[in-house]
C-alpha positions as CSV (number, residue, x, y, z in Angstrom):
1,X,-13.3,4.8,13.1
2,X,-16.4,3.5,11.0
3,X,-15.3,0.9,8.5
4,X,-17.7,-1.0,6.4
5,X,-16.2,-4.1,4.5
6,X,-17.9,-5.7,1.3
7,X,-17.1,-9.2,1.5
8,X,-16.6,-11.6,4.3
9,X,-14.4,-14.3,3.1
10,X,-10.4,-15.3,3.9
11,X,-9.2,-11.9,2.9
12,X,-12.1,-9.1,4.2
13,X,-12.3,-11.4,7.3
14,X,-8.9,-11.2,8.1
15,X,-9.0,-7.0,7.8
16,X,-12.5,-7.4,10.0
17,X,-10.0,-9.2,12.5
18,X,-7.4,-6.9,12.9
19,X,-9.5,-3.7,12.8
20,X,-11.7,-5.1,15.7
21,X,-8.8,-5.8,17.7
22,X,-7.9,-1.9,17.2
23,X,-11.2,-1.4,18.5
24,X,-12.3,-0.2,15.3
25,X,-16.2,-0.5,14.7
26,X,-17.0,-3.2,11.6
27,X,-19.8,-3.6,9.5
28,X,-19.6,-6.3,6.9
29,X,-22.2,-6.9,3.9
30,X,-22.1,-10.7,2.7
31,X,-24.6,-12.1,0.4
32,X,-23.9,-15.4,2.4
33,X,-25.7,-16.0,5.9
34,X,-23.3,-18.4,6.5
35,X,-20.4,-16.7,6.9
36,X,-21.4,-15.0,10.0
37,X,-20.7,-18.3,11.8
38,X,-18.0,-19.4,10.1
39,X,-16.0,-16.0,10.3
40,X,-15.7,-16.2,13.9
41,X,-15.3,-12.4,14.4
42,X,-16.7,-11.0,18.1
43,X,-17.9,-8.2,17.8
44,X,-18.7,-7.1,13.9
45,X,-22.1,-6.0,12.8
46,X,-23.1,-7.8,10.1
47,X,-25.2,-7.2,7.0
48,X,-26.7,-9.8,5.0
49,X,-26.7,-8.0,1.0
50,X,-26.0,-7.5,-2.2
51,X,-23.2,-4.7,-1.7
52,X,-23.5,-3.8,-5.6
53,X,-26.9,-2.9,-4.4
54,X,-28.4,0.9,-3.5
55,X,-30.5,-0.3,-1.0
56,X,-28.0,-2.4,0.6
57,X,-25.3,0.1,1.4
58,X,-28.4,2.6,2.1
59,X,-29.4,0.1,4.7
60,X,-25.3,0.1,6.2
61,X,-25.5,3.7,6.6
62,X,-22.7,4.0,4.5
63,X,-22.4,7.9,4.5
64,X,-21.4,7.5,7.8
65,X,-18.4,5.6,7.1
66,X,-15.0,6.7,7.4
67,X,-13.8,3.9,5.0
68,X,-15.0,1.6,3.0
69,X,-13.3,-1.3,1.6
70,X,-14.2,-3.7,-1.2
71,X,-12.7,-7.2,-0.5
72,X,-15.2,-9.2,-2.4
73,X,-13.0,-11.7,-4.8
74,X,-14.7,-10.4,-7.9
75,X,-13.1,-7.3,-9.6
76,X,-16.2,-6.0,-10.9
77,X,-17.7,-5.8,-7.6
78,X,-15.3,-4.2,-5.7
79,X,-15.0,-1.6,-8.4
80,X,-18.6,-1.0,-8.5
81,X,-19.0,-0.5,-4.5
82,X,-16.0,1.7,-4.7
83,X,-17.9,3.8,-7.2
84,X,-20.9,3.6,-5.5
85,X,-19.1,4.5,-2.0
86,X,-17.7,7.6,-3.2
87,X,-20.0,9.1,-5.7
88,X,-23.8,8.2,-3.7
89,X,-22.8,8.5,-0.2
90,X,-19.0,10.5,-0.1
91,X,-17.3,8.4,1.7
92,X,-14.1,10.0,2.5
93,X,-11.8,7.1,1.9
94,X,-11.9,3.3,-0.1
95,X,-9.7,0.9,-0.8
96,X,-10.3,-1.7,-3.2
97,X,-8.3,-5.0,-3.7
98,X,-7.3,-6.3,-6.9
99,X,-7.9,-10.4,-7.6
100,X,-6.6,-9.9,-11.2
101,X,-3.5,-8.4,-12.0
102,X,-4.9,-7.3,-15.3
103,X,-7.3,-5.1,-14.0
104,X,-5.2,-2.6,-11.8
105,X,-5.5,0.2,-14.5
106,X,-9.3,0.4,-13.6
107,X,-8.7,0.7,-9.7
108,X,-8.2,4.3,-9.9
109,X,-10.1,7.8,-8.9
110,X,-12.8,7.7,-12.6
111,X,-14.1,4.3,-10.1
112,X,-14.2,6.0,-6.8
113,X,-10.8,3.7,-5.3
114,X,-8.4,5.7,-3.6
115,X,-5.9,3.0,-2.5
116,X,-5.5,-0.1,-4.9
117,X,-4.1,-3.6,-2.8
118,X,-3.2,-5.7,-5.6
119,X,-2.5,-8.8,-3.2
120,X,-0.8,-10.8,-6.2
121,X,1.6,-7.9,-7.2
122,X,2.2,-7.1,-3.3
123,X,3.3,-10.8,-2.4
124,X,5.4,-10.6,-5.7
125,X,7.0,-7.2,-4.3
126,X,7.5,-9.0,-1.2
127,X,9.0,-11.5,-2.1
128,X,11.7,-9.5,-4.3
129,X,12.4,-7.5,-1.4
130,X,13.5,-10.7,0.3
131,X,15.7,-11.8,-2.4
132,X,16.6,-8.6,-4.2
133,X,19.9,-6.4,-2.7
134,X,20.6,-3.2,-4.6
135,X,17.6,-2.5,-6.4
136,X,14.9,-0.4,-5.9
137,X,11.5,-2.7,-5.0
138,X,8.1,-1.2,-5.4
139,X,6.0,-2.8,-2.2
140,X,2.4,-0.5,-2.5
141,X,1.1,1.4,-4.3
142,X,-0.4,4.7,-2.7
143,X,-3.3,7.3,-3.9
144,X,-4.8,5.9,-7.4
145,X,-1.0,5.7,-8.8
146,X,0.4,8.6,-8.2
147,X,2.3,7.6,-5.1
148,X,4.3,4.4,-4.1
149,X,6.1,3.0,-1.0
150,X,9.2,1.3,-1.9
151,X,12.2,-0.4,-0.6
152,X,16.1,-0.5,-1.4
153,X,18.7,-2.8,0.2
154,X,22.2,-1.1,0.8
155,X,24.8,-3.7,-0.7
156,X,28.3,-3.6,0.5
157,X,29.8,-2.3,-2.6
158,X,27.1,1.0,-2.5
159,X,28.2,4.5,-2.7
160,X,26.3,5.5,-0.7
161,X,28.0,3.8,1.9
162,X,29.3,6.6,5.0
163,X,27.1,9.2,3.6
164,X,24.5,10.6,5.6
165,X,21.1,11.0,4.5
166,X,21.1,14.9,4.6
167,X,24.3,14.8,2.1
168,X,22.4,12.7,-0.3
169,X,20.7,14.9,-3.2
170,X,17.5,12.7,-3.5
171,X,15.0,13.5,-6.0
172,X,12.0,16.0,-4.5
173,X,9.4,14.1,-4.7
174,X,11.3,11.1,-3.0
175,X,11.1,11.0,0.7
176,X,13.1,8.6,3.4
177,X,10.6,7.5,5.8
178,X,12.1,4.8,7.9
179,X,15.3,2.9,7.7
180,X,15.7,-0.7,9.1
181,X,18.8,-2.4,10.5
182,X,19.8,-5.3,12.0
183,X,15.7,-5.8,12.4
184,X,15.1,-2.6,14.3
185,X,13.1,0.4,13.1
186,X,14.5,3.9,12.4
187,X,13.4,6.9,12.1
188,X,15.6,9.0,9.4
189,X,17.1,12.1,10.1
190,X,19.4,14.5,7.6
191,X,22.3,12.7,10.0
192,X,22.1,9.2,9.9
193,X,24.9,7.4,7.9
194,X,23.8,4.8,5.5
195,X,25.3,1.7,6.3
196,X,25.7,-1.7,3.9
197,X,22.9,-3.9,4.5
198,X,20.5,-1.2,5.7
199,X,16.6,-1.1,4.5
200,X,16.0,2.0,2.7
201,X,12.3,3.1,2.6
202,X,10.9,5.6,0.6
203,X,7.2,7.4,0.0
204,X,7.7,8.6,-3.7
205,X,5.8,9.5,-6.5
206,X,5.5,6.7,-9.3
207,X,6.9,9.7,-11.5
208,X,10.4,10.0,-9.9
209,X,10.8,6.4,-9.2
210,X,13.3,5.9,-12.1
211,X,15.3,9.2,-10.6
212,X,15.7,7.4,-6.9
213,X,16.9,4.4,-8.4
214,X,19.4,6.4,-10.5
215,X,20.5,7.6,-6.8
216,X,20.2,4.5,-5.6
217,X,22.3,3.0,-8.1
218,X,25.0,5.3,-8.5
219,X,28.8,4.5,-8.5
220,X,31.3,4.7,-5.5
221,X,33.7,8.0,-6.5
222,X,36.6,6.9,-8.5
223,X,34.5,4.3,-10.7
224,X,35.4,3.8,-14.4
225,X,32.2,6.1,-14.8
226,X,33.4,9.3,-13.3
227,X,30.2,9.9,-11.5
228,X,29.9,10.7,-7.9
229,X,28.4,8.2,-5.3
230,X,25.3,10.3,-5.3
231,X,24.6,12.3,-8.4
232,X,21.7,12.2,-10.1
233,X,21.1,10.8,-13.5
């Protein structure tokens, strides 16, 4: 896979890193000469450049591209080469990080980014999902908001406790993808019990996260509520 990355510092270096090792072919566009030396990456092609420019991304063939991503630390940049990615040379797929919270609503499809990182809300996420038990935690946000990965902790008082997935009447556009427990990966199927303490993970639409947690969240049968352990809300 061709991936061109605008911006070589801490965070596009790091991606540059990992992609290489996956023997992914890297082009990076830096204004800065500098950074070529001081990345250490073996094996990236680099390009020295404006990446807001025309010319530029003409020059890093970038409609041969699989995916770009705009890592620069200024929000107006990365916006721009997403829109400039998608609507000049087609580029199938971009992702665009977010330095400023504030500015997520703009990292959407009318700018050309098809997956928003939002590294300040994603540490935050993370960092919930560490702490928080039974509640639902948002960890990424997929497709230009529509769609979300996120994560729910079983606590031991759940009713959802000795149910199995199949049994459990999620909402449609909610999906288990993996479950983890006792730090080992699973993959779901309709017969797997939910146990306390298990890792619930979900693709959902933004839309219907309010539903899942209502499924989530539900009482054990023969609470003061009446309501069954996994009826919907």
């Amino acid at each position: 896979m061709k991936v061109v990355i605008a911006g070589a510092g801490s965070v596009g270096s790091s991606i540059a890193r990992e992609l290489l090792s996956n023997n992914h072919e890297i082009l990076l566009i830096d204004q800065k000469p500098e950074v070529i030396g001081r990345s250490g990456l073996k094996g990236a092609r680099w390009l020295i450049g404006d990446a807001c420019e025309i010319t530029t991304l003409r020059d890093a063939k970038l409609e041969e591209a699989d995916v770009v991503v705009s890592a620069t630390g200024d929000d107006k940049v990365n916006l721009v080469v997403s829109l400039l990615a998608k609507s000049e040379f087609g580029v199938g797929r971009t992702v665009g990080r977010v330095n400023n919270p504030k500015n997520d609503w703009m990292f959407d499809d009318s700018w050309g980014v098809d997956v928003a990182v939002n590294t300040p809300r994603l540490m935050t996420a993370l960092v919930e999902e560490a702490v928080e038990i039974g509640d639902l935690v948002r960890l990424l946000t997929l497709q230009t908001g529509v769609a979300s990965i996120v994560e729910f902790t079983v606590p031991g008082d759940s009713g959802l406790i000795g149910s199995t997935l199949g049994s459990v009447d999620w909402p449609q556009d909610a999906t288990v993808v993996a479950i983890l427990r006792d730090d080992a990966p699973i993959t779901p199927s309709a017969d797997d019990v939910i146990e306390a303490s298990d890792e619930l993970f979900f693709v959902t639409t933004i839309a219907a996260e309010q539903e899942l947690r209502s499924v989530l969240l539900a009482r054990p049968a023969g609470a003061a509520t009446g309501e069954g352990a996994v009826g919907r809300a």
